[in-house]
DSSP file (Angstrom, degrees, kcal/mol; ACC not computed):
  #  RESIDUE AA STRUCTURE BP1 BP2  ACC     N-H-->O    O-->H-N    N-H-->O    O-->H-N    TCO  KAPPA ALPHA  PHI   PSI    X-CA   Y-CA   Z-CA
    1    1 A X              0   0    0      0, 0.0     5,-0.0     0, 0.0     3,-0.0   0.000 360.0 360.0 360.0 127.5  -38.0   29.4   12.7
    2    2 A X    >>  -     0   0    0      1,-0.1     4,-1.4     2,-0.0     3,-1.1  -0.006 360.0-103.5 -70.5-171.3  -36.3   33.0   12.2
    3    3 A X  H >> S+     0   0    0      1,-0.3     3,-2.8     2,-0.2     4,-2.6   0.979 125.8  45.8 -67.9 -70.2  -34.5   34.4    9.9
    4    4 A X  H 34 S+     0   0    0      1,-0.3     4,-0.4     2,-0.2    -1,-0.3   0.369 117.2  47.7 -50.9   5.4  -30.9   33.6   12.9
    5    5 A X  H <> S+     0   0    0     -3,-1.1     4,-0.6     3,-0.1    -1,-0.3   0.364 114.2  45.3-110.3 -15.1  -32.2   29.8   13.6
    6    6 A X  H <X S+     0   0    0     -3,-2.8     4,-5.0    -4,-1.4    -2,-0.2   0.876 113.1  44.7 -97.1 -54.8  -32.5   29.4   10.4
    7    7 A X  H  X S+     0   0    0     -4,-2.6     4,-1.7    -5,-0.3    -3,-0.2   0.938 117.8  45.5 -23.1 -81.1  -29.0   31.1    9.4
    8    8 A X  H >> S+     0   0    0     -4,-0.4     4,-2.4     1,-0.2     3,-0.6   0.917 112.5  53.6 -52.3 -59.3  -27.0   28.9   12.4
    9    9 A X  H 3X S+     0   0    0     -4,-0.6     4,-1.5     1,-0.3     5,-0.2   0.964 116.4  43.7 -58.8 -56.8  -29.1   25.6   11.1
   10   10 A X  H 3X S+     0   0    0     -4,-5.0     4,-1.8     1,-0.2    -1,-0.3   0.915 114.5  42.3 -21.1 -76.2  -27.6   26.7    7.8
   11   11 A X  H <X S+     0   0    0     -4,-1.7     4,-0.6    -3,-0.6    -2,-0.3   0.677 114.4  48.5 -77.6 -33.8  -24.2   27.4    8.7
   12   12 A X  H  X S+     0   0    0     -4,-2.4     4,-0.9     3,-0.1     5,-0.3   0.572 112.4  58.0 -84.3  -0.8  -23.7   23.9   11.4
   13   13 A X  H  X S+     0   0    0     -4,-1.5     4,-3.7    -5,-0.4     3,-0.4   0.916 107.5  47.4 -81.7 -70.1  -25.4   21.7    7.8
   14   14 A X  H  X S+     0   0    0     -4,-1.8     4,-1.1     1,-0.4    -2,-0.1   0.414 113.1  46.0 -98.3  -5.6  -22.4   23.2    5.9
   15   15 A X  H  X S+     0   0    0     -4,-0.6     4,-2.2     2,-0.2     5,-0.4   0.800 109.5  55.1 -83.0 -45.7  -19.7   22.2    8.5
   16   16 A X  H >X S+     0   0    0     -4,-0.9     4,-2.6    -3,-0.4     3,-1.6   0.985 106.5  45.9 -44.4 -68.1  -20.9   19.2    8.8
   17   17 A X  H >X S+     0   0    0     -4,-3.7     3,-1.2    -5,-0.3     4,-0.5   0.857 114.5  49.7 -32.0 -57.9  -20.6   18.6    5.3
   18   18 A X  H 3X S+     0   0    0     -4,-1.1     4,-1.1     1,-0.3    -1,-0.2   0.669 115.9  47.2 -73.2 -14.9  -16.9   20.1    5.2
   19   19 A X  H <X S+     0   0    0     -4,-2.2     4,-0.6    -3,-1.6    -1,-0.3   0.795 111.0  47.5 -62.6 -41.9  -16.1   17.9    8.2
   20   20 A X  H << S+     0   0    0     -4,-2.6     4,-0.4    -3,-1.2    -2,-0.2   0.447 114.5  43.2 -89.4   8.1  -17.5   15.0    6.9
   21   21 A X  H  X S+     0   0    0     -4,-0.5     4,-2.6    -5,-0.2    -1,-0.2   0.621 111.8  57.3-112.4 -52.2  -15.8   15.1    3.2
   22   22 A X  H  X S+     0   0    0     -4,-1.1     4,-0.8    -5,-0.2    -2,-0.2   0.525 103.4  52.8 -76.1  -2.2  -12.8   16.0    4.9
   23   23 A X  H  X S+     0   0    0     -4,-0.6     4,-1.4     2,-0.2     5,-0.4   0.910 117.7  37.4 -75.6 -49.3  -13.0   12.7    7.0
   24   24 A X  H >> S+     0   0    0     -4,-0.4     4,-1.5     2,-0.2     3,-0.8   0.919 110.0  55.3 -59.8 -51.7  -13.3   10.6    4.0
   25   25 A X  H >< S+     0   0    0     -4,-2.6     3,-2.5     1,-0.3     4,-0.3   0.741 117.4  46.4 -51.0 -95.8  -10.9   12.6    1.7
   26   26 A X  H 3< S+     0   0    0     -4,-0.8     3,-0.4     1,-0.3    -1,-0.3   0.349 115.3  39.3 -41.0 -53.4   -8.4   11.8    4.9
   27   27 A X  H XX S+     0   0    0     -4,-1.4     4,-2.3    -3,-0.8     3,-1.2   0.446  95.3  83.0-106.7  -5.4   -9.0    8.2    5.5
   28   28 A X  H <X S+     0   0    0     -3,-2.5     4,-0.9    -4,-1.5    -1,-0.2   0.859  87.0  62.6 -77.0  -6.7   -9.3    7.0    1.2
   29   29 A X  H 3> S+     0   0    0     -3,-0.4     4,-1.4    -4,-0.3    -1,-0.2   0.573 107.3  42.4 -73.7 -20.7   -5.4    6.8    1.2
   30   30 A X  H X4 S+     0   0    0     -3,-1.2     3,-0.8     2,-0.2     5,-0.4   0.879 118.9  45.4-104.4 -71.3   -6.0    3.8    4.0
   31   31 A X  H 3X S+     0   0    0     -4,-2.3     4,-3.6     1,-0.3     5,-0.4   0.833 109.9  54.1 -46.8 -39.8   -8.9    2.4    1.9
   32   32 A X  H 3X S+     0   0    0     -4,-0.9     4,-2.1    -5,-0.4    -1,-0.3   0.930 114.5  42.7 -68.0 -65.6   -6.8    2.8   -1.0
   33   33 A X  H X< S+     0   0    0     -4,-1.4     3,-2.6    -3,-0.8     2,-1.8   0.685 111.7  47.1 -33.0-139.5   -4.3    0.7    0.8
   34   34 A X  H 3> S+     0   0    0      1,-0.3     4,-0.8     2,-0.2    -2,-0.3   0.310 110.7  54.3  -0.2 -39.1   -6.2   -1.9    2.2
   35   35 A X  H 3< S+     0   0    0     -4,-3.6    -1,-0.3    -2,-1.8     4,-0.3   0.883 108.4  50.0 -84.5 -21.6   -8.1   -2.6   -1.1
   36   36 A X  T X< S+     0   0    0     -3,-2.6     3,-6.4    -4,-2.1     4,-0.2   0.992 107.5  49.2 -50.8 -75.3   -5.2   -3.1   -3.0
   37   37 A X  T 34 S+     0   0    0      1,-0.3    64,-0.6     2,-0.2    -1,-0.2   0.445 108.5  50.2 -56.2 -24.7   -3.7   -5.0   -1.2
   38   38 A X  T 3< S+     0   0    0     -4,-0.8    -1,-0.3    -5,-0.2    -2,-0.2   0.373 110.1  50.0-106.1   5.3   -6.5   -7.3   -0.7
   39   39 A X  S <  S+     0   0    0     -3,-6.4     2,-0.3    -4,-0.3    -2,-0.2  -0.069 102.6  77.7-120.7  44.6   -7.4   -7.8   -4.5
   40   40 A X        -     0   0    0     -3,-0.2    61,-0.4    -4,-0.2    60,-0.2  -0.892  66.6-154.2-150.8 106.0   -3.7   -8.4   -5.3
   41   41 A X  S    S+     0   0    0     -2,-0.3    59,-4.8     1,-0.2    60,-0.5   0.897  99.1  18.4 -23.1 -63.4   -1.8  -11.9   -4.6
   42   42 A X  E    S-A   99   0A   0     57,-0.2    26,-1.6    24,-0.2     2,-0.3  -0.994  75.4-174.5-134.4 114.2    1.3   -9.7   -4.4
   43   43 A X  E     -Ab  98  68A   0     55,-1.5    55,-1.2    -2,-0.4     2,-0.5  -0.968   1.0-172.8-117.1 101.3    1.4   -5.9   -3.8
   44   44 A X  E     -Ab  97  69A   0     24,-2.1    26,-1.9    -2,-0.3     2,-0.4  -0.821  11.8-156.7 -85.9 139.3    4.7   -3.5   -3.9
   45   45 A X  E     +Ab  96  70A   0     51,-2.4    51,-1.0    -2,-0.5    50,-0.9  -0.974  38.8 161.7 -92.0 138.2    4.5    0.0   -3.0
   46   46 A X  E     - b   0  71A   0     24,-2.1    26,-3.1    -2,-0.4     2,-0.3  -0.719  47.9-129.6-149.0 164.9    7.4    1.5   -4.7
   47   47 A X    >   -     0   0    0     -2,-0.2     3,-1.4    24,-0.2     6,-0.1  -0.897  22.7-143.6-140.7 115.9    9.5    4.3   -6.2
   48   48 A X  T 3  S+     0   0    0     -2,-0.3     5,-0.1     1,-0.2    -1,-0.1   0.699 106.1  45.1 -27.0 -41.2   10.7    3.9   -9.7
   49   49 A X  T 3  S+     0   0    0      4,-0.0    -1,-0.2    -3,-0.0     5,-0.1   0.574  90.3 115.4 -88.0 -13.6   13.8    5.5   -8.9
   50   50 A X    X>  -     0   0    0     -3,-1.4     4,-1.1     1,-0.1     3,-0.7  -0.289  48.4-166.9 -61.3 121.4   14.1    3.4   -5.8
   51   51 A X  T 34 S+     0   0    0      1,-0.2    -1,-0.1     2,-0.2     4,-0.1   0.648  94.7  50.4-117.7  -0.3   17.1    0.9   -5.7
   52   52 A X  T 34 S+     0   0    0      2,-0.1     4,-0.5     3,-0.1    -1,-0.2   0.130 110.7  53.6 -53.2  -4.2   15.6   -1.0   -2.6
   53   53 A X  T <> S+     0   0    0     -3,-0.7     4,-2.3     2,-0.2    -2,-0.2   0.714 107.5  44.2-123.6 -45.9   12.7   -1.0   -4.7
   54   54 A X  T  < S+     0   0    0     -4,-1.1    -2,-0.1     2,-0.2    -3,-0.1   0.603 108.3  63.9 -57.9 -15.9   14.3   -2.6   -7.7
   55   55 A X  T  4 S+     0   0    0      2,-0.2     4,-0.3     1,-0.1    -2,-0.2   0.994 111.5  33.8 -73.8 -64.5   15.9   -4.9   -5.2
   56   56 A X  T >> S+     0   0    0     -4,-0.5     3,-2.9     1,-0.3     4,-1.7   0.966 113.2  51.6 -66.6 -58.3   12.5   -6.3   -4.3
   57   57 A X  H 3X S+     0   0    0     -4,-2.3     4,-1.4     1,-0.3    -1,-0.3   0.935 108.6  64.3 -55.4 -10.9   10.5   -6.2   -7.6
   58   58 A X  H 3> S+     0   0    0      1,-0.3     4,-1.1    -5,-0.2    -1,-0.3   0.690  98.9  55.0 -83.8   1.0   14.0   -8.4   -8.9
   59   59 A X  H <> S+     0   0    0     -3,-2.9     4,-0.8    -4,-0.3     3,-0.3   0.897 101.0  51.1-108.1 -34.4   13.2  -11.0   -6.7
   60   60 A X  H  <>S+     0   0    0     -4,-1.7     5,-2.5     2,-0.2     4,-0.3   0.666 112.8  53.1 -59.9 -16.7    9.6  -11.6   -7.9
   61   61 A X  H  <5S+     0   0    0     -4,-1.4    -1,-0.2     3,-0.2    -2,-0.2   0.828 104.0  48.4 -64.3 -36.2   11.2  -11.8  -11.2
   62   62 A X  H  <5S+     0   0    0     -4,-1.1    -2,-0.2    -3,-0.3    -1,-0.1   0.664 113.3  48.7 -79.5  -6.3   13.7  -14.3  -10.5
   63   63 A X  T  <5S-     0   0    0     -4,-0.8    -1,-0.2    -5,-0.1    -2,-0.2   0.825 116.4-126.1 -90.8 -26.1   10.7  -16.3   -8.8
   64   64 A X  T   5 +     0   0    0     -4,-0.3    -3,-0.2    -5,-0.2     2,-0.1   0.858  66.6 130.9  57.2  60.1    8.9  -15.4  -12.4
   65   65 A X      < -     0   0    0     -5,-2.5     2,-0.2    -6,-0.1    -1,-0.1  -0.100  53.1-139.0 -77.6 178.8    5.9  -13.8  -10.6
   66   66 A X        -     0   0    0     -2,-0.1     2,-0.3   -24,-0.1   -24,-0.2  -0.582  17.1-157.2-141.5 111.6    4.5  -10.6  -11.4
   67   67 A X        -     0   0    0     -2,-0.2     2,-0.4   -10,-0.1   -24,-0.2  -0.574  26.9-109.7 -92.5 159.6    3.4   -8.5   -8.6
   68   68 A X  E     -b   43   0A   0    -26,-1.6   -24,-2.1    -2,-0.3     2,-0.8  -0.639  44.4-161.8 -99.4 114.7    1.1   -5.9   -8.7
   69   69 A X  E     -b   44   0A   0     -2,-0.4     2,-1.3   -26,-0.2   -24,-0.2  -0.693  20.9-173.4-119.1 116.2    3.1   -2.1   -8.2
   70   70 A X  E     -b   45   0A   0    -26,-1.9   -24,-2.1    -2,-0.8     2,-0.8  -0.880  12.5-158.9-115.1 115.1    2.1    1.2   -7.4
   71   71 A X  E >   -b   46   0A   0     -2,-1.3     3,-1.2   -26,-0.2   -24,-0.2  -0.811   4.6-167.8 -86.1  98.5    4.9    3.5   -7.8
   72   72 A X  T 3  S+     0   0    0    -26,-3.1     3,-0.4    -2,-0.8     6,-0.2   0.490  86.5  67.2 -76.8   8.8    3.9    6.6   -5.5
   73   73 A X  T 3  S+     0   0    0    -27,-0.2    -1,-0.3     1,-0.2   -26,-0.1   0.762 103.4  47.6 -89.0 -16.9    6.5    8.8   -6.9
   74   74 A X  S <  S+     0   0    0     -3,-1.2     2,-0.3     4,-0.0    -1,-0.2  -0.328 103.4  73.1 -91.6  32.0    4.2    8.5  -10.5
   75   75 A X  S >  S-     0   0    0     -3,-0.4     3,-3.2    -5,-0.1     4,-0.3  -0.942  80.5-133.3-154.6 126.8    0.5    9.4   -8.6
   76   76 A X  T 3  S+     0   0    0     -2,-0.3     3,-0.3     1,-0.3     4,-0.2   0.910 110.6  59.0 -34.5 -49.5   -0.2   12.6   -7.5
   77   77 A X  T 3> S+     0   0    0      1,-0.2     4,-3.3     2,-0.1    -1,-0.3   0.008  72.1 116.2 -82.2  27.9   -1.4   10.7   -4.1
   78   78 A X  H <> S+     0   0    0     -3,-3.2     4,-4.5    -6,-0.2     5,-0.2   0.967  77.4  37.5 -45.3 -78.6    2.0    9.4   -3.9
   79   79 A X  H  > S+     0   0    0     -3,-0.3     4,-1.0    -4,-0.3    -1,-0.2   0.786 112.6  55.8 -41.1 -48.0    2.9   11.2   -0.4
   80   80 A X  H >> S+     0   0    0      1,-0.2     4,-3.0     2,-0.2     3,-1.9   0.979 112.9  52.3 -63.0 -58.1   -1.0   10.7    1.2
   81   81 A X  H 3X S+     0   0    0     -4,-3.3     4,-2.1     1,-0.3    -2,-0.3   0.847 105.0  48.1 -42.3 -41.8    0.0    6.7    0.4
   82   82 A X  H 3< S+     0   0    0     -4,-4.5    -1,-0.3    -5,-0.2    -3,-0.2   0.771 113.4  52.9 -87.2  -6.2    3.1    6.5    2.0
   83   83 A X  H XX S+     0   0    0     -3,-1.9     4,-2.4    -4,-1.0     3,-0.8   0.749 110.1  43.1 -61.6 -48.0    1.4    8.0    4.8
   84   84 A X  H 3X S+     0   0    0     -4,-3.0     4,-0.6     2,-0.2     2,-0.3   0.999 108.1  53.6 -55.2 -68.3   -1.3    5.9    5.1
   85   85 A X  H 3< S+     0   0    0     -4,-2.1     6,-1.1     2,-0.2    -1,-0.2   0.368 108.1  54.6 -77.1  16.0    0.6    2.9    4.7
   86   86 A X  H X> S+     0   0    0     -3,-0.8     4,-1.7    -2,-0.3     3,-0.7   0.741 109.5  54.0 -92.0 -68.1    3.0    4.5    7.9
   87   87 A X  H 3< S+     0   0    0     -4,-2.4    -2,-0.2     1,-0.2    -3,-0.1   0.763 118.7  30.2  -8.2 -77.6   -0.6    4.6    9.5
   88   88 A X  T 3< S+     0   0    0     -4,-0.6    -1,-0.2     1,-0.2    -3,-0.2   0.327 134.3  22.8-106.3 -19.0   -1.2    0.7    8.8
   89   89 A X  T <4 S-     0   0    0     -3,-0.7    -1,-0.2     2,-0.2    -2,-0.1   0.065  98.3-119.2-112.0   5.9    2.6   -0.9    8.9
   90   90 A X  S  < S+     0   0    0     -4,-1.7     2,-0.5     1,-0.2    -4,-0.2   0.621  79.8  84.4  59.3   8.7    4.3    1.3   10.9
   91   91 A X        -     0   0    0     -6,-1.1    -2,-0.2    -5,-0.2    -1,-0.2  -0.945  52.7-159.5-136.8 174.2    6.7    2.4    8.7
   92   92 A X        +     0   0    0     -2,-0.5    -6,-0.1    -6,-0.1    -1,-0.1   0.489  64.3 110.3-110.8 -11.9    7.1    5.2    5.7
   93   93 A X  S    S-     0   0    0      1,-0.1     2,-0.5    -7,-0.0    -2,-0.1  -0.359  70.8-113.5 -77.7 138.7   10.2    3.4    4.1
   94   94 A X  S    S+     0   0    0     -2,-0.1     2,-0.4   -47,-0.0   -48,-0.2  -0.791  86.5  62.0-104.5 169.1    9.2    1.8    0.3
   95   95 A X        +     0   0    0    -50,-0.9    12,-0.3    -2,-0.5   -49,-0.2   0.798  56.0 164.5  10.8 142.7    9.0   -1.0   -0.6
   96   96 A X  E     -A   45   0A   0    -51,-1.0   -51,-2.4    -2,-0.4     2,-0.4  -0.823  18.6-172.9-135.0 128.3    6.6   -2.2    1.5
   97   97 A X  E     -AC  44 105A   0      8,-0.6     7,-1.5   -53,-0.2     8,-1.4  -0.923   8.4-161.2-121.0 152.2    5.4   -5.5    0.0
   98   98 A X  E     -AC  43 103A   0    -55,-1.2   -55,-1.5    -2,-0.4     2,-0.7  -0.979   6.5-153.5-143.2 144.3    2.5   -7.8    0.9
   99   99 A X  E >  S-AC  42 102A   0      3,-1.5     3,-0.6    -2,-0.4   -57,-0.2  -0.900  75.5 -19.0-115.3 114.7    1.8  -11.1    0.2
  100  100 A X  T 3  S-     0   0    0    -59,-4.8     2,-2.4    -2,-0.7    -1,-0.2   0.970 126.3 -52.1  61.5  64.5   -1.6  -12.5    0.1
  101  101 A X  T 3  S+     0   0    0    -64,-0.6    -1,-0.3   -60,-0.5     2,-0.1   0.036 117.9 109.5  55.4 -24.6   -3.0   -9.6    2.1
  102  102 A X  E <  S-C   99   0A   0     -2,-2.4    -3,-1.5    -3,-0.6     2,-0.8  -0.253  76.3-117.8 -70.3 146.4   -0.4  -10.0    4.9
  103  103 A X  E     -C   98   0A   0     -5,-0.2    -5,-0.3     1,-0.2     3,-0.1  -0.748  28.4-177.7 -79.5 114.3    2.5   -7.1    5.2
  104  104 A X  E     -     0   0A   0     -7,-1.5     2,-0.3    -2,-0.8    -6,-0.2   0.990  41.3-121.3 -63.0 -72.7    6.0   -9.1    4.5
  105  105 A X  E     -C   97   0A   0     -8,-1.4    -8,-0.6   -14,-0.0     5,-0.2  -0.949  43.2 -40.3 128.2-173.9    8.3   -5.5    5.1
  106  106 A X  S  > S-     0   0    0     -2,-0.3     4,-4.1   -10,-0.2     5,-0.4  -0.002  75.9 -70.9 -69.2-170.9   10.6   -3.8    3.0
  107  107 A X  H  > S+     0   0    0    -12,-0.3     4,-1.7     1,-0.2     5,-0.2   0.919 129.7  57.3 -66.2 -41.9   13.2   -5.0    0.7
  108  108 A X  H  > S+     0   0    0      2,-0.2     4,-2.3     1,-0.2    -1,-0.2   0.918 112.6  48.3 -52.1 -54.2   15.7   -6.3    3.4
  109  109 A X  H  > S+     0   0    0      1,-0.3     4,-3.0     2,-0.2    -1,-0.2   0.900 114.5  48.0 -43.3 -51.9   12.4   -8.7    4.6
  110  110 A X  H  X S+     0   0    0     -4,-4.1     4,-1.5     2,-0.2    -1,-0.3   0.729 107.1  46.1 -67.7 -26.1   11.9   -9.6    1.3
  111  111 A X  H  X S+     0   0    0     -4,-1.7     4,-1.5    -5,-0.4     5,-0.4   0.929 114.1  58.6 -79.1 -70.0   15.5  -10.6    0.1
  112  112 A X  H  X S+     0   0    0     -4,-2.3     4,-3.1    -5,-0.2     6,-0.3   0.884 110.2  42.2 -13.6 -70.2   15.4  -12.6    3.6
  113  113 A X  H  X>S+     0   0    0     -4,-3.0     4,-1.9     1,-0.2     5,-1.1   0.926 110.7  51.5 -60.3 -43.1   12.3  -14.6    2.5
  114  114 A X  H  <5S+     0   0    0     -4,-1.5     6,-0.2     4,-0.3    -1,-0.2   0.775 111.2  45.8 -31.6 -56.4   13.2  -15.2   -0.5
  115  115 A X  H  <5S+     0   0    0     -4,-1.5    -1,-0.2     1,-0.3    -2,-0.1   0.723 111.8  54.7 -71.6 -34.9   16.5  -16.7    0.3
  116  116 A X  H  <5S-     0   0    0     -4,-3.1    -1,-0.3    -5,-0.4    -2,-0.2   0.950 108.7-120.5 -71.5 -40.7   15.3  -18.4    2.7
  117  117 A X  T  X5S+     0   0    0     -4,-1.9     4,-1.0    -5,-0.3    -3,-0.2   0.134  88.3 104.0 118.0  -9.3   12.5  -20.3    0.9
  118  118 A X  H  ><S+     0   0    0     -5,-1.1     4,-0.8    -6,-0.3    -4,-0.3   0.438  75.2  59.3 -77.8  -8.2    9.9  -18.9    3.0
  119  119 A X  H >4 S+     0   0    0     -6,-0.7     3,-0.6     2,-0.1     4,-0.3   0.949 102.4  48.2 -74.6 -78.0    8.9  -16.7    0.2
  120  120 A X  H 34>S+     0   0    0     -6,-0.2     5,-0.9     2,-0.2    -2,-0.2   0.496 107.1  62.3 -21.5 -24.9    8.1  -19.5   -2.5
  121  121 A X  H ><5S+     0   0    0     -4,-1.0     3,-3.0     1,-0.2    -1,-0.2   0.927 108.1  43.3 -79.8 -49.1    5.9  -21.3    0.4
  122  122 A X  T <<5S+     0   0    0     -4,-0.8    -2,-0.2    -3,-0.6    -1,-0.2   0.560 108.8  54.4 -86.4  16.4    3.7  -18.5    0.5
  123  123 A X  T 3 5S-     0   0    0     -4,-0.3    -1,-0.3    -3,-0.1    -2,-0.2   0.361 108.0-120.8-103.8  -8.6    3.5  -18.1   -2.5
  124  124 A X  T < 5S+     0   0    0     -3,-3.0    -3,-0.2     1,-0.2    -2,-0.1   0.392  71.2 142.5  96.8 -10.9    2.4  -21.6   -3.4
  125  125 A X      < -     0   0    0     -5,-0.9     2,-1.4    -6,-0.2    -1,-0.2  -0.204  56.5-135.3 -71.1 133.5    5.9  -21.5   -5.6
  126  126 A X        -     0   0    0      1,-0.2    -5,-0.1    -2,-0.1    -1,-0.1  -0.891  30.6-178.8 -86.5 113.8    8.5  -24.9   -6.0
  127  127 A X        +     0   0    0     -2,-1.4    -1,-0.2   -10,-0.1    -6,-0.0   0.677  38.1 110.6 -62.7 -35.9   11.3  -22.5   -5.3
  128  128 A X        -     0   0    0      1,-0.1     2,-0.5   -11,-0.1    -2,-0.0   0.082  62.5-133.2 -68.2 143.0   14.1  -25.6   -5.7
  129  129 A X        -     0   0    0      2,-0.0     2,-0.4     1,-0.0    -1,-0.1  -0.884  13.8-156.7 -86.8 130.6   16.4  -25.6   -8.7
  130  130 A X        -     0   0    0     -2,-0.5     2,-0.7     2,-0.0    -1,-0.0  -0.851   8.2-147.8-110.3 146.6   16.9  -28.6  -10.6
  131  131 A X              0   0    0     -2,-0.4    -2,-0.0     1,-0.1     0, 0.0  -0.678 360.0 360.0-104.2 130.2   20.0  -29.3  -12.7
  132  132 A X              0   0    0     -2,-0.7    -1,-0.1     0, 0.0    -2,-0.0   0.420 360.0 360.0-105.7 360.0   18.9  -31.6  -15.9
């Protein structure tokens, strides 16, 4: 091979690499997602500051649950995450919660299930109050 077949062979190895690093780097915000979410009963994606966000985690309190939280305004990869998870639910909005790998929705969804009782069934919960 000469010295220029050997050069070009060079130079398409070392795009490849930076293509193929820059697929993964792209698509580990969707893994990231998707494996959370599937080794966690109950998964928020959140913003601490978030009052849609407090709205939801207060209803797995009152249920006296503990769901599992990533607050993307506290991870560097905050921004890539809420991107992904627009990718994979169609929306960008936090909360997004899921329950048992399935996407419930945002906080409105969640205050909804809850109230309804459809939250505590999938959760396995007796939701009812009893007064003793």
């Amino acid at each position: 091979m000469g010295k220029t077949a050997a050069s070009v062979f060079i130079l398409l190895l070392t795009i490849s690499a930076v293509f193929i690093c820059h697929t993964e780097a792209a698509s580990s915000p969707v893994k990231f997602v998707k494996k959370t979410v599937s080794s966690h009963p109950i998964v928020i994606f959140s913003k601490s500051y978030c009052p849609y966000c407090k709205r939801a985690k207060g209803v797995f309190k009152d249920l006296n649950t503990k769901p599992y939280v990533v607050e993307l305004d506290e991870r560097e990869d905050g921004s890539k995450i809420q991107d992904a998870l627009s990718e994979i639910v169609g929306r960008r909005t936090v909360p997004q919660v899921f329950i048992n790998g399935k996407h419930l929705g945002g906080s409105d969804d969640t205050v909804e299930a809850y109230q309804s009782g459809e939250l505590a069934k999938l959760l396995g919960i007796d939701s009812r109050k009893t007064d003793l």
